[in-house]
LUMSENU-671747 format. One record per residue: residue number from 0; x, y, z of N, C-alpha, C in turn. Coordinates in steps of 0.1 Angstrom, whole numbers, plus 5000, padded with zeros to 4 digits. Example, Ala and Ser with C-alpha at 12.3 -4.5 7.8 and 13.67 -1.06 7.14 Angstrom:
// LUMSENU-671747
   num   n_c1   n_c2   n_c3   ca_c1   ca_c2   ca_c3   c_c1   c_c2   c_c3
     0   5132   4943   5078    5123    4955    5078   5132   4967   5078
     1   5128   4978   5071    5137    4989    5071   5129   5000   5079
END
This chain:
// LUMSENU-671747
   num   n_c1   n_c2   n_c3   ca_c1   ca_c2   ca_c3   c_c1   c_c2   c_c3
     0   2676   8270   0839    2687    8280    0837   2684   8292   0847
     1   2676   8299   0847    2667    8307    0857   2675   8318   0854
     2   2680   8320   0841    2686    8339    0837   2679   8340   0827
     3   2683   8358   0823    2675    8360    0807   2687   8359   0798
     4   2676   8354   0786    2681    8359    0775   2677   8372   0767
     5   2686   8379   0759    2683    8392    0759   2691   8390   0739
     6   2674   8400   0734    2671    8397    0723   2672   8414   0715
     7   2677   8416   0705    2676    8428    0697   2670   8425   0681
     8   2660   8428   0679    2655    8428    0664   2658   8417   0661
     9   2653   8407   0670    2651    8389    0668   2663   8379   0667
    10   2675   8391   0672    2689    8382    0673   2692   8384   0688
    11   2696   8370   0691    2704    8371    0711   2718   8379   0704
    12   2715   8387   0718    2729    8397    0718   2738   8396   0733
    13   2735   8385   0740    2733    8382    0751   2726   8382   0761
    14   2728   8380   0779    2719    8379    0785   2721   8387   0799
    15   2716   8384   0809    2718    8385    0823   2719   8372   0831
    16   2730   8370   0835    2733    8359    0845   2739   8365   0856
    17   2732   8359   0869    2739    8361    0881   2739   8378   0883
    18   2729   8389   0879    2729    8401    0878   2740   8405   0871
    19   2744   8399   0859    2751    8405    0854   2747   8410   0837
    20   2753   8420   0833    2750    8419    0822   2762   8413   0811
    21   2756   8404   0800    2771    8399    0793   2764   8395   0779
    22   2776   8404   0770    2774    8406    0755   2779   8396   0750
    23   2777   8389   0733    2781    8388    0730   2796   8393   0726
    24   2807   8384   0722    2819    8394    0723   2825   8395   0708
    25   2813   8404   0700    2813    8402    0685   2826   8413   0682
    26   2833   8417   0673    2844    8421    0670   2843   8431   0673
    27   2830   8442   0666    2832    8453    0667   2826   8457   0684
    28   2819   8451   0691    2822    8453    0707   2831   8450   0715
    29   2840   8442   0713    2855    8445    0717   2860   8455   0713
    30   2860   8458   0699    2867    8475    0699   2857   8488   0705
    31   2843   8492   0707    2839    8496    0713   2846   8497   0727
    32   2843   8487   0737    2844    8484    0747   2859   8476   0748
    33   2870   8478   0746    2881    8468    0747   2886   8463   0761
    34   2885   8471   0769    2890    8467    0782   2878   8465   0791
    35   2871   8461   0787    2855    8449    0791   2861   8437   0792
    36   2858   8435   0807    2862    8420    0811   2854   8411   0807
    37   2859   8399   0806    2855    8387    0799   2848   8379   0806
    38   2835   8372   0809    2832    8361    0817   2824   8353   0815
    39   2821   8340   0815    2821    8327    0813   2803   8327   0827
    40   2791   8331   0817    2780    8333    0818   2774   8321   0829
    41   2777   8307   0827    2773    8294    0834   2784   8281   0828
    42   2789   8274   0834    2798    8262    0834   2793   8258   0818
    43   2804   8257   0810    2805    8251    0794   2802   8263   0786
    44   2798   8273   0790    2797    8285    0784   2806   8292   0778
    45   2805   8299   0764    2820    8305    0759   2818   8322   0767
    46   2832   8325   0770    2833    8342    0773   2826   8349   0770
    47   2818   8358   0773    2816    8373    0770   2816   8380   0777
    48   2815   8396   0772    2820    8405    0776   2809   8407   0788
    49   2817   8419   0796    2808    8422    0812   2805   8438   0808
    50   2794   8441   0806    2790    8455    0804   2784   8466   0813
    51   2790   8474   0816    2782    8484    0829   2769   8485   0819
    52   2760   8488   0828    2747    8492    0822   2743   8507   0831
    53   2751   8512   0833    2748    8530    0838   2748   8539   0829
    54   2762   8534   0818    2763    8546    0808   2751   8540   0795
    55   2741   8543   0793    2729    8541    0784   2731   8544   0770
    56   2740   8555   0768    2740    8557    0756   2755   8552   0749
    57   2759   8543   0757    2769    8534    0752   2762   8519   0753
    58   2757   8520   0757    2751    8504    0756   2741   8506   0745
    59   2733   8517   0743    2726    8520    0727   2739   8515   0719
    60   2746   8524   0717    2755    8528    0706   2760   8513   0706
    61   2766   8500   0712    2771    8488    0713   2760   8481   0706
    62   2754   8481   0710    2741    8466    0708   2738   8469   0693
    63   2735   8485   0688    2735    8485    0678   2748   8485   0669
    64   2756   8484   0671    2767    8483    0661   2772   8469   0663
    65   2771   8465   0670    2775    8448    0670   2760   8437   0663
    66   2748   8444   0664    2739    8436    0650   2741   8434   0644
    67   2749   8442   0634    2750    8434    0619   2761   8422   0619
    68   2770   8424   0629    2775    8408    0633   2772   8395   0638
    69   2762   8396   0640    2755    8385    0645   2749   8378   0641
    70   2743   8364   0644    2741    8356    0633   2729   8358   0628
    71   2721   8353   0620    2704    8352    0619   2698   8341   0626
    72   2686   8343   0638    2684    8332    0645   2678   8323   0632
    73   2685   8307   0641    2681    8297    0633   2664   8294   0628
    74   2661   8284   0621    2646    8277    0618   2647   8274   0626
    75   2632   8271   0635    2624    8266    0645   2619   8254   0642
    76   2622   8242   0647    2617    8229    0643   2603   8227   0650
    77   2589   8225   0638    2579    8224    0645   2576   8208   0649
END
């Protein structure tokens, strides 16, 4: 794959592909962010959102308010 995955308090909240940064597109980051374009991270991939990463204290305020949406990572099969 050769991108990151990008983790908050043990849940993916999305990643960086292709220098990009892209969110999950959980409900309440769409309304946050509504006119955040949508993009399709690597081939078979579902949408997410495209987020500037300049304004810092919106990207705080996002990541944390779209947590509690998100799923609980799964068990680990040993």
């Amino acid at each position: 794959m050769g991108e990151y995955i990008l983790y908050f308090r043990g849940k993916v909240i999305g990643g960086i592909y292709d220098d990009r940064l892209l969110l999950k597109p959980t409900k309440v980051a769409s309304e946050i962010i509504p006119d955040a374009e949508r993009e399709i991270p690597y081939e078979g991939a579902k949408e997410m959102l495209l987020v500037d990463v300049d304004d810092k204290e919106l990207l705080r305020r996002l990541i944390e308010a779209m947590y509690p949406e998100l799923p609980e990572p799964g068990k680990r099969k040993r």
